[in-house]
matplotlib code that plots the C-alpha trace (Angstrom):
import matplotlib.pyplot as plt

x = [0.0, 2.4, 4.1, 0.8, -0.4, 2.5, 1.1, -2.5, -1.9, 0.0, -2.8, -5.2, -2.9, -2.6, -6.2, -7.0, -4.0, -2.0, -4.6, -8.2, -7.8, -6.8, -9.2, -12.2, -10.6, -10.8, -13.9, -15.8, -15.3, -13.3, -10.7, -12.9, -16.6, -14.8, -13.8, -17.4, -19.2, -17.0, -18.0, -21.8, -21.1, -19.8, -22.0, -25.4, -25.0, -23.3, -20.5, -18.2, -14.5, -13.2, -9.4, -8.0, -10.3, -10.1, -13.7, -11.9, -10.7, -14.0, -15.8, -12.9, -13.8, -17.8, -17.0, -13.9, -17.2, -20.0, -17.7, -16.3, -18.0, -15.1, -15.5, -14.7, -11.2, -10.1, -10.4, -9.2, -6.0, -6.5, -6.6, -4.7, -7.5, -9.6, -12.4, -14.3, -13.4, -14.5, -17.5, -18.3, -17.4, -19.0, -22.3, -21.2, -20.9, -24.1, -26.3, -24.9, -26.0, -29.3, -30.0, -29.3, -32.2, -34.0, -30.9, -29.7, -33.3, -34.0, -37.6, -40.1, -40.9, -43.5, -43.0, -44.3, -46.2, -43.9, -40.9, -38.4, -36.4, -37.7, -37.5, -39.8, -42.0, -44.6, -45.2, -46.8, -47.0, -45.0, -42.2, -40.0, -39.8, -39.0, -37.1, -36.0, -32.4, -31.4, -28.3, -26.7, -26.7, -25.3, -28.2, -28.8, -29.0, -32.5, -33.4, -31.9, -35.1, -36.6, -34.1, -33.1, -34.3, -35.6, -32.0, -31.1, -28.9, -29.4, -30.5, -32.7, -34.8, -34.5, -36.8, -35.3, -37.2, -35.4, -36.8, -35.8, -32.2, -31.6, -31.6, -32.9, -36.3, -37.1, -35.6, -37.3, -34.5, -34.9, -37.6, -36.7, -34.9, -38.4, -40.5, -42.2, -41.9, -45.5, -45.6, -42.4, -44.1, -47.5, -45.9, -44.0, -46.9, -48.8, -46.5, -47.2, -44.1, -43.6, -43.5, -46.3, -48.2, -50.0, -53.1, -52.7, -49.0, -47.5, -44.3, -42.9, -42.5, -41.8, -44.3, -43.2, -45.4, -49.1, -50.6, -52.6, -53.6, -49.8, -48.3, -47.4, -45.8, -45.4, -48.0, -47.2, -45.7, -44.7, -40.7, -39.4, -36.3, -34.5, -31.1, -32.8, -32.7, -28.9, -25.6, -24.9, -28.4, -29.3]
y = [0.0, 2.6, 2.4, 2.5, 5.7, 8.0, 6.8, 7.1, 10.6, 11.2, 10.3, 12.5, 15.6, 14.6, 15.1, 18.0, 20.1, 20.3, 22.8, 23.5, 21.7, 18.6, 18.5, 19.2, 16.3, 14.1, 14.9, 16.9, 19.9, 22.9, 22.5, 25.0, 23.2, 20.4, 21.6, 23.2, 20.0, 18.4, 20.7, 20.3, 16.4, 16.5, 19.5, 18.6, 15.1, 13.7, 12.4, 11.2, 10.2, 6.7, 5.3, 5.4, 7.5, 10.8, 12.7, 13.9, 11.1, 9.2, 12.1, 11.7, 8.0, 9.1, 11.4, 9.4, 6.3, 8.8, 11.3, 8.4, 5.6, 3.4, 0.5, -0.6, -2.9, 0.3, 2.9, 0.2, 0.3, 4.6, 5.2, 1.7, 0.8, -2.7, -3.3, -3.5, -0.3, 1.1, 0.0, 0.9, 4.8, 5.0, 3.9, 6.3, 8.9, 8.3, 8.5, 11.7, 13.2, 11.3, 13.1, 17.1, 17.0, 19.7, 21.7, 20.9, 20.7, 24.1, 25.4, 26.1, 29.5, 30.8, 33.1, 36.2, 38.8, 41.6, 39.2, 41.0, 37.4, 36.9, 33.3, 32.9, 35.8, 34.3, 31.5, 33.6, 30.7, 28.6, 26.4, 25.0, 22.4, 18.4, 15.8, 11.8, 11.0, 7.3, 6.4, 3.2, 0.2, -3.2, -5.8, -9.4, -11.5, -12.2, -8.2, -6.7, -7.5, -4.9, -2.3, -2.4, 1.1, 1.7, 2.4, -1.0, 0.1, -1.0, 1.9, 3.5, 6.1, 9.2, 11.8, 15.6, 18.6, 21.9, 25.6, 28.2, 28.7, 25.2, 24.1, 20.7, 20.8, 16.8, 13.8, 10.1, 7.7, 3.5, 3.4, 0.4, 1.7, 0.1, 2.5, 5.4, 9.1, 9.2, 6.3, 7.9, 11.3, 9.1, 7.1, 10.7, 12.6, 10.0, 9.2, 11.0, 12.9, 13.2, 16.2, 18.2, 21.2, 23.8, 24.9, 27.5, 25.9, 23.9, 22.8, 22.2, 19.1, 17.5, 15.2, 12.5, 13.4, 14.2, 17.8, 18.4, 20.1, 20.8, 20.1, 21.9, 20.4, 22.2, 22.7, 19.0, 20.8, 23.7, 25.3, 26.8, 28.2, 26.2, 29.3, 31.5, 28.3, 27.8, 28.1, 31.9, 33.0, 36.1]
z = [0.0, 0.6, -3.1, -4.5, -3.1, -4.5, -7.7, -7.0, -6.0, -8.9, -11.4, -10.0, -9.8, -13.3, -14.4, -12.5, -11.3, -14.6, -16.6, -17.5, -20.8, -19.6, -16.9, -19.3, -21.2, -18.5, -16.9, -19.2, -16.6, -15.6, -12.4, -10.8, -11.8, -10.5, -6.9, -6.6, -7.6, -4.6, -2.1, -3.2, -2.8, 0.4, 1.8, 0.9, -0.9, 2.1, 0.2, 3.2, 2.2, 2.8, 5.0, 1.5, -1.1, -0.7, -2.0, -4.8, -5.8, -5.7, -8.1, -10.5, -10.6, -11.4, -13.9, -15.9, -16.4, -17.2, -19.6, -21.1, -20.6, -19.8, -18.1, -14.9, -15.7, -17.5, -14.8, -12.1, -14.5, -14.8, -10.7, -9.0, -7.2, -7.1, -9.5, -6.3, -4.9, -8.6, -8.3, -4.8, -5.1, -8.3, -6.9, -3.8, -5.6, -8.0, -4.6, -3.7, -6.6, -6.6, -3.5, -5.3, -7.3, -5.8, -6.2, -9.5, -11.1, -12.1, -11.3, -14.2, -14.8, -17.4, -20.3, -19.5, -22.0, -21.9, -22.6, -25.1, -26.1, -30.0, -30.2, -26.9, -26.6, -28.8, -26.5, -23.6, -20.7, -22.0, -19.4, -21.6, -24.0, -23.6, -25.8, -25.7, -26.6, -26.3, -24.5, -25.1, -22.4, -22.0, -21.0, -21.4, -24.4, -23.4, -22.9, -26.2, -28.1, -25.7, -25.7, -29.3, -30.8, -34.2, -35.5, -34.2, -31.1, -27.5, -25.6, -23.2, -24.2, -21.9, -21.3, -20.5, -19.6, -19.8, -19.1, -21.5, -20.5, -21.1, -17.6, -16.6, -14.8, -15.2, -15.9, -16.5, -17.3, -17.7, -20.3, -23.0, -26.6, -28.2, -26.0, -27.7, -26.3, -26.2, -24.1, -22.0, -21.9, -20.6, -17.6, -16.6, -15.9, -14.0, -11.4, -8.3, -8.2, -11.9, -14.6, -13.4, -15.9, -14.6, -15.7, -19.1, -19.2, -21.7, -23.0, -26.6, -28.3, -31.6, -33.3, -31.7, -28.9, -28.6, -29.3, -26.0, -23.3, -21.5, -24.7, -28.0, -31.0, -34.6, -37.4, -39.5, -43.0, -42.0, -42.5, -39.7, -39.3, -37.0, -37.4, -35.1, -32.5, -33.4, -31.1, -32.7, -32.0, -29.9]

ax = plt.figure().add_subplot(projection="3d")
ax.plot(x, y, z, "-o")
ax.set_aspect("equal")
plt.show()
């Protein structure tokens, strides 16, 4: 143990103490976003550090799976640490974060009529709008019939609800690949603590979802101009 821990030490002064760049490389985050999302952990997650693992250590194991999805005999090999220990801060530090949702979800605000943004101010009470994307699992040979998507992947099909900054207001993961996003958008808003609409509310939607009451989608065959919507837009 005590000539692996110079080395251990090492590695993670590696990834976040060298620069910005090549902690964005290997976590997908600035060293400052980093040390922040530690804090948040450990202060209102109740992230607790272990004899050996330090906090930081155990968020740079998170993040290294979910920003590259590498697997667990990889980053083992990455940090010097057992495939048990791996798996045991990962799901540490996935409970942690679990337990920020009221933080990190944003809450959803209407648009108001004297709002001055041109892409939004024609949707007067309007919260946001709401998509699937499919992220790819591993499951059984048994399951894949299931989970396999219409572009033949095995995946999960995600539902995310953002406000109009972008920020994340809900989040329904663990639906099958095969799953339709009506049928997502369905189960969400019956669950007692799922997306919730208020009354002259709505969100947008593409037509893979339902036109109704809570929910807008576009006119079927009409352009629009999906430039004003782009990264270089006001």
């Amino acid at each position: 143990m005590h000539f692996r821990i110079p080395d251990q030490v090492k590695h993670l002064r590696n990834i976040i103490d060298m620069s910005d760049v090549k902690c964005v490389d290997n976590l997908r985050m600035t060293r400052n976003a980093f040390g922040r999302l530690c804090q948040l952990l450990e202060l209102s997650g109740g992230l607790k550090p272990t004899r050996h693992v330090t906090i930081m250590e155990q968020v740079a194991i998170f993040l290294s799976v979910i920003a590259h999805h590498k697997k667990n005999y990889v980053i083992k090999h990455d940090f010097i640490r057992s495939g048990r220990t791996i798996s045991k801060q990962f799901h540490d530090v996935l409970r942690s974060v679990l337990r920020l949702n009221s933080i990190l979800l944003a809450r959803p605000s209407p648009i108001l009529e004297g709002c001055l943004d041109p892409r939004w101010r024609w949707f007067q009470g309007c919260l946001g709008a709401l998509d699937g994307t499919h992220v790819e699992v591993r499951v059984a040979d048994s399951e894949k019939g299931r989970y396999r998507n219409r572009k033949g992947q095995i995946s999960i099909n995600v539902l995310g609800v953002c406000d109009i900054e972008g920020k994340f207001i809900y989040v329904l993961s663990g639906w099958e690949g095969s799953a339709a996003d009506s049928r997502i958008l369905r189960d969400a808003v019956n669950r007692p603590t799922g997306l919730k609409v208020p009354n002259d509310n709505y969100y947008l939607c593409d037509n893979g979802y339902p036109n109704g009451e809570g929910f807008l989608t576009p006119y079927r065959g009409v352009r629009y101009h999906l430039k004003e919507w782009g990264p270089q837009s006001p």
